[in-house]
C-alpha positions as CSV (number, residue, x, y, z in Angstrom):
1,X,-12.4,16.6,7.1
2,X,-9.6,17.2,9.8
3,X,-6.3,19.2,10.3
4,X,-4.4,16.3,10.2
5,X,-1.2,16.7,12.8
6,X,2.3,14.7,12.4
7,X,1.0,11.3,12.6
8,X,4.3,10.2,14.2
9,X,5.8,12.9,16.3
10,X,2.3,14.9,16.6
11,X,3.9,18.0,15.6
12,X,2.0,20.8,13.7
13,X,4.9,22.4,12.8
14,X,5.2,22.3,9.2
15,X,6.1,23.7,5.7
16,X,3.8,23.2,2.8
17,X,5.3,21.2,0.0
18,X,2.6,21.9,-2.0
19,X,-0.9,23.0,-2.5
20,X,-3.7,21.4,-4.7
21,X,-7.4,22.7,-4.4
22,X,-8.2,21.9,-0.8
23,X,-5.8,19.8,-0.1
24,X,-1.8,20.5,1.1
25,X,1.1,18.4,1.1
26,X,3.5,19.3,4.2
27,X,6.4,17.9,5.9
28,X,7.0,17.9,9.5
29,X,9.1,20.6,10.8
30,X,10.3,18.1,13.7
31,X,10.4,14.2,12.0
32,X,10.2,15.7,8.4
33,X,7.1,13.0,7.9
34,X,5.3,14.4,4.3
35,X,1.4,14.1,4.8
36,X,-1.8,15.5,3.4
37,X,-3.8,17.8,5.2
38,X,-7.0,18.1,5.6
39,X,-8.0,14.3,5.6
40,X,-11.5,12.5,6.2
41,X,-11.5,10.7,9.4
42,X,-10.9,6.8,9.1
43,X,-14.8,5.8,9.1
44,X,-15.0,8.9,6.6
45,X,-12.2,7.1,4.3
46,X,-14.3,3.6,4.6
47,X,-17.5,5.3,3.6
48,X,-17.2,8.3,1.8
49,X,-13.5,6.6,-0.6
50,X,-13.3,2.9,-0.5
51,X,-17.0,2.4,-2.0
52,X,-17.7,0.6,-6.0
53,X,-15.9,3.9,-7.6
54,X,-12.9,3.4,-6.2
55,X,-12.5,-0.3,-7.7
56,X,-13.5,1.2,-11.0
57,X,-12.6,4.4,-11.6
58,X,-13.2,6.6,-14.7
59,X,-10.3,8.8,-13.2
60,X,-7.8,6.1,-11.6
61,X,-4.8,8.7,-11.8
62,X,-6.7,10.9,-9.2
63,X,-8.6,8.2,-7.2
64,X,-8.5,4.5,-7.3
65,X,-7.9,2.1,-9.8
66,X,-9.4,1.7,-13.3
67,X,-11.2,-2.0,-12.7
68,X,-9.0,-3.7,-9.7
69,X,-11.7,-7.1,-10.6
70,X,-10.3,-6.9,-14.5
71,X,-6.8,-7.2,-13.9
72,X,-6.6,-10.3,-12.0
73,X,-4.0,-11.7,-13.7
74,X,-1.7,-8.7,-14.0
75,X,-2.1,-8.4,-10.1
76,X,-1.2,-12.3,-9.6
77,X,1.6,-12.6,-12.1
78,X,3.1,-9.3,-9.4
79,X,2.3,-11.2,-6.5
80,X,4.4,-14.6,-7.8
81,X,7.3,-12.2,-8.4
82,X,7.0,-10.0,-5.2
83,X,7.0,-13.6,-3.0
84,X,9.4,-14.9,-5.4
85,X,12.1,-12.7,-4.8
86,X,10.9,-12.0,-1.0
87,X,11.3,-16.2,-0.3
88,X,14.7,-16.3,1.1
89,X,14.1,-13.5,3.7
90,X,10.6,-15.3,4.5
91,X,10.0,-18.9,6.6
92,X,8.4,-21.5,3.9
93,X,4.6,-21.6,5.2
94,X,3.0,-20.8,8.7
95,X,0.4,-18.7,8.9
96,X,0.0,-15.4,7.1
97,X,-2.0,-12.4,7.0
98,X,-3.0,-10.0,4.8
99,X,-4.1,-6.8,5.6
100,X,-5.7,-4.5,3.0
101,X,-6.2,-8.1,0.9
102,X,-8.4,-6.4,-1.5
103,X,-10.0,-8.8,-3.9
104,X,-7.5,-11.9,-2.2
105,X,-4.6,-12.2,-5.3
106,X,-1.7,-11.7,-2.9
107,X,-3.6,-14.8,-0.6
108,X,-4.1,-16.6,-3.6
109,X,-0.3,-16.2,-3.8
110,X,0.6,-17.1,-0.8
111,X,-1.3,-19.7,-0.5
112,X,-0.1,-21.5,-3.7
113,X,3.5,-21.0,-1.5
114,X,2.1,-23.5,1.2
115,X,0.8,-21.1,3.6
116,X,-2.1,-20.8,5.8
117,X,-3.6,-17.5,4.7
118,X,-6.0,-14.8,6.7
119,X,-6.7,-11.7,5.3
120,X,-8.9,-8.3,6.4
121,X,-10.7,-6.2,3.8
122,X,-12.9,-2.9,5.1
123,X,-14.0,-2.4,1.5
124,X,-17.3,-4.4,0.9
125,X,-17.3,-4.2,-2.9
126,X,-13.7,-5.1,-3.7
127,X,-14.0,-8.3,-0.9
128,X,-17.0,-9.3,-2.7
129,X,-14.8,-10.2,-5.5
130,X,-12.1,-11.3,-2.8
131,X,-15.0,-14.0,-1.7
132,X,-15.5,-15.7,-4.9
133,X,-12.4,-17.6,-4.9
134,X,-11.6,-17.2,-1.1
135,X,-13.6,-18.9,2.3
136,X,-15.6,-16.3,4.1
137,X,-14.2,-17.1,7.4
138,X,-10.4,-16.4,6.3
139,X,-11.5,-13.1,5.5
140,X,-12.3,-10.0,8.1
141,X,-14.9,-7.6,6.7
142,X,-13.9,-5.1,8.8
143,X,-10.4,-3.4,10.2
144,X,-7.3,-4.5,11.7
145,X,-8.2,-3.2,15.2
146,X,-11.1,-5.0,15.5
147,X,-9.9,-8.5,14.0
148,X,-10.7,-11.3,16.3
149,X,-7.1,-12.7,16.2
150,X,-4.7,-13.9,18.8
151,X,-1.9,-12.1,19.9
152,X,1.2,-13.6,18.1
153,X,-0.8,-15.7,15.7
154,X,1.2,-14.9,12.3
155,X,4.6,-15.7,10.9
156,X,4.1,-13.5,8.5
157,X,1.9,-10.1,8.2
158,X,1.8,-8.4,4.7
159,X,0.6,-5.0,3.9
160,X,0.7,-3.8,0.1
161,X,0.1,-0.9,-0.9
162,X,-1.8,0.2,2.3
163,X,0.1,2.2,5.3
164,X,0.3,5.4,3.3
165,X,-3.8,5.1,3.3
166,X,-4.3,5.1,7.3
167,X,-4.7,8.2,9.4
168,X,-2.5,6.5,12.4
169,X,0.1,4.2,10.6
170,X,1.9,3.8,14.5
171,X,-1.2,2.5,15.8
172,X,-2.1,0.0,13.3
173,X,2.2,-1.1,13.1
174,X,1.6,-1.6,17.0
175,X,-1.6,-3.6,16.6
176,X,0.7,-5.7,13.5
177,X,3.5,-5.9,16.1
178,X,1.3,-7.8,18.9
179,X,0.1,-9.9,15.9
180,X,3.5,-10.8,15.0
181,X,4.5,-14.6,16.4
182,X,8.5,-15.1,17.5
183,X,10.6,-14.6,14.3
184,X,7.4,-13.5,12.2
185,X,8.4,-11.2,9.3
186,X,6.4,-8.0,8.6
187,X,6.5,-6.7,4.6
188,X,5.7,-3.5,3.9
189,X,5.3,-2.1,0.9
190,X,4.7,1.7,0.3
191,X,6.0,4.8,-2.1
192,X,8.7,6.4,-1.1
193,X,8.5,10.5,-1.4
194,X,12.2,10.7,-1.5
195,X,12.9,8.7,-5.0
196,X,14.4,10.7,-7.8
197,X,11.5,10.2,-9.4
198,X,9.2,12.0,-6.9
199,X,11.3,14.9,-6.9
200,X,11.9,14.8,-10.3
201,X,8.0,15.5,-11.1
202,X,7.5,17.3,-7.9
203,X,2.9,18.0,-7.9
204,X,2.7,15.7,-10.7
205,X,4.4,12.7,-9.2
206,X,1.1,9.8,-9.5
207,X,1.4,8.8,-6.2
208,X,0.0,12.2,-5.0
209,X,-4.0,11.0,-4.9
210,X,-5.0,13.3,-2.0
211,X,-8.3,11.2,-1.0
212,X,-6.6,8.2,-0.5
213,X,-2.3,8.3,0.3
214,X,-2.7,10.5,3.4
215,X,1.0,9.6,4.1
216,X,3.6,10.0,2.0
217,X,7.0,8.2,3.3
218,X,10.7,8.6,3.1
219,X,13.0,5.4,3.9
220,X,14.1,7.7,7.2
221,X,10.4,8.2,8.3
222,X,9.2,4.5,7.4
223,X,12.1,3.5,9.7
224,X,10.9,5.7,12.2
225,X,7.4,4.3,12.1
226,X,8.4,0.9,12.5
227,X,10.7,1.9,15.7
228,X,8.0,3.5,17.1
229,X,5.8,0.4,17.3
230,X,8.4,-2.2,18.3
231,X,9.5,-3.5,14.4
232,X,13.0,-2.8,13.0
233,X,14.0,-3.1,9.2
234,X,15.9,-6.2,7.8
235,X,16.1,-5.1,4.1
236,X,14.4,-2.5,2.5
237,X,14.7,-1.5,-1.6
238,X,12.8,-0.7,-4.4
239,X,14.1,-3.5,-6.4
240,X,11.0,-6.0,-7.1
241,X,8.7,-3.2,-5.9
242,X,7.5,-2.9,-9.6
243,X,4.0,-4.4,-11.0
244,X,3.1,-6.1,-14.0
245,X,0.9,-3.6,-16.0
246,X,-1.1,-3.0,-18.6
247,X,-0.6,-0.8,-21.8
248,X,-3.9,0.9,-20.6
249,X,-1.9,1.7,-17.3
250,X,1.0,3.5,-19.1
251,X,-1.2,5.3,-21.5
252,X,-3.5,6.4,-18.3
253,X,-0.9,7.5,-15.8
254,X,1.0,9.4,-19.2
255,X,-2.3,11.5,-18.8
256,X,-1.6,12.6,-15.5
257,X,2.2,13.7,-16.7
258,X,1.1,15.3,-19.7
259,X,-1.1,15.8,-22.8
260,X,2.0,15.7,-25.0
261,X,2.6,11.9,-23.2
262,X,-0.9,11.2,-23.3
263,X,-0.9,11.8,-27.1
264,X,2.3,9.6,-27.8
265,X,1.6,6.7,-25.2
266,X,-2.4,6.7,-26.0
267,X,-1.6,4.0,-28.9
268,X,-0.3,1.4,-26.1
269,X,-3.7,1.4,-25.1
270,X,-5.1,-0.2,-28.0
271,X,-2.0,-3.2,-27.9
272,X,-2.5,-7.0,-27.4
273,X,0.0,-7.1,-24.9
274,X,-1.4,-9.0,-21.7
275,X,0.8,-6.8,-19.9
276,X,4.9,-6.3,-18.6
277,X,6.9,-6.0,-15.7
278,X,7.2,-1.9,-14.7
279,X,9.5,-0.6,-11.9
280,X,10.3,3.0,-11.9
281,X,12.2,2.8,-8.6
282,X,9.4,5.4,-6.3
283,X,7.8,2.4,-4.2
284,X,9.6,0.6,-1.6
285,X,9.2,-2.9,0.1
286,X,10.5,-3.5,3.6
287,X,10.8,-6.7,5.6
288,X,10.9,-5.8,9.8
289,X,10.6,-8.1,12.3
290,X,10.3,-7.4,16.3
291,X,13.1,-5.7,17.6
292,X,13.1,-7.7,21.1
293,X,13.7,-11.1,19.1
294,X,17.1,-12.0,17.6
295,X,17.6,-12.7,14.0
């Protein structure tokens, strides 16, 4: 575990937003960039978070998810929306990459929309389930800096649900950046500390999962990150940042809220309702592209 500093201006300036066992949540004094401090290195995140547990988790609304594997569907019927709604800002086809592709549904996804999918996946258990439906060689057991990919080999790079987990979210946007081929998009999505909902629950907000969302960014600071590393935004909303989830998943994250919630929404748990569409407007998705290349 390390004093983390600003991990875009460097800064240790800071106020605490809040504190929670070991762990605080701070904002920059100079960029105003909300992160976690202390935090495990990044090998330390790969070994010590990312194992079996984290897939399937007994306690997904403080670590992880409760079994990633099991909701296949849920995850896939997201994906078909997200690229849906995402298909006039995107080039039909060429070649795309996933980073953070978990057990492979978003390249599933993409590759039903005709393109030519890679994906990298540090987490051995959860790309063991990626590999079952998914050819070993379009998957990279390992990170994005060492991926053995050509400099401006992807018209489109995709990261869900996974910058707010990196120590240095400049350095890997940089590495994404020299990935990126002429007119390549970049999507992004991530929570966004700033939403009335986050300040609205304030320490209980669920995307607070100190382990794991070392990062916690604003549309301002998101913005900023992409500058930094040679991307600039095209769009950027929470609109079709949602999920299809399970009753299981409302009754779980009520927990977190409240026992009062978990008492009234613990009956949706028991429902035979494969699952419905969620947005409650705290995630954002962005699409960037280079800022040296003309739209």
């Amino acid at each position: 575990m390390i004093d983390a500093a600003c991990a875009l201006c460097g800064s240790r300036q800071r106020g605490v937003i809040l504190r929670d066992g070991i762990h605080s949540v701070v904002r920059c004094a100079e960029c105003e960039l909300v992160y976690v401090t202390p935090q495990r290195t990044a090998q330390a995140l790969i070994d010590e978070v990312y194992d079996a547990s984290y897939w399937r988790s007994s306690a997904a609304r403080e670590r992880g998810y409760g079994d990633y594997a099991a909701d296949e569907e849920l995850y896939l019927r997201t994906f078909r929306r997200r690229y849906g709604r995402l298909a006039p800002q995107l080039a039909p086809g060429g070649k795309a990459l996933d980073i953070g592709c978990a057990a492979g549904y978003s390249m599933r996804v993409l590759a039903e929309r005709g393109f030519d999918v890679y994906g990298i996946e540090p987490s051995a258990p959860i790309r063991d389930v990626a590999l079952r439906s998914i050819e070993p060689a379009r998957i990279h057991g390992g990170t994005l800096e060492s991926a053995p990919f050509a400099p401006g080999s992807f018209d489109l790079i995709v990261m869900w649900d996974v910058l707010e987990h990196v120590p240095d979210p400049v350095r890997v946007l940089g590495r994404v950046r020299e990935l990126l081929a002429t007119n390549g998009r970049v999507v992004i999505e991530t929570q966004n500390v700033a939403s009335i909902l986050a300040r609205v629950l304030g320490r209980r907000w669920t995307h607070y999962k100190h382990a794991e969302h070392l990062v916690h960014f604003s549309p301002k600071t998101l913005g900023h990150a992409l500058d930094m590393a040679g991307l600039q935004i095209t769009s950027l909303s929470a609109r079709g940042a949602g999920k299809v989830v399970s009753p299981k998943f409302i009754a779980e994250r009520a927990r977190r809220l409240t026992p009062g919630l978990a008492w009234l929404f613990g009956p949706l748990a028991r429902l035979p309702i494969s699952g419905f569409y969620v947005n409650p407007f705290d995630e954002m998705i962005a699409v960037a592209r280079a800022k040296d290349v003309q739209s």
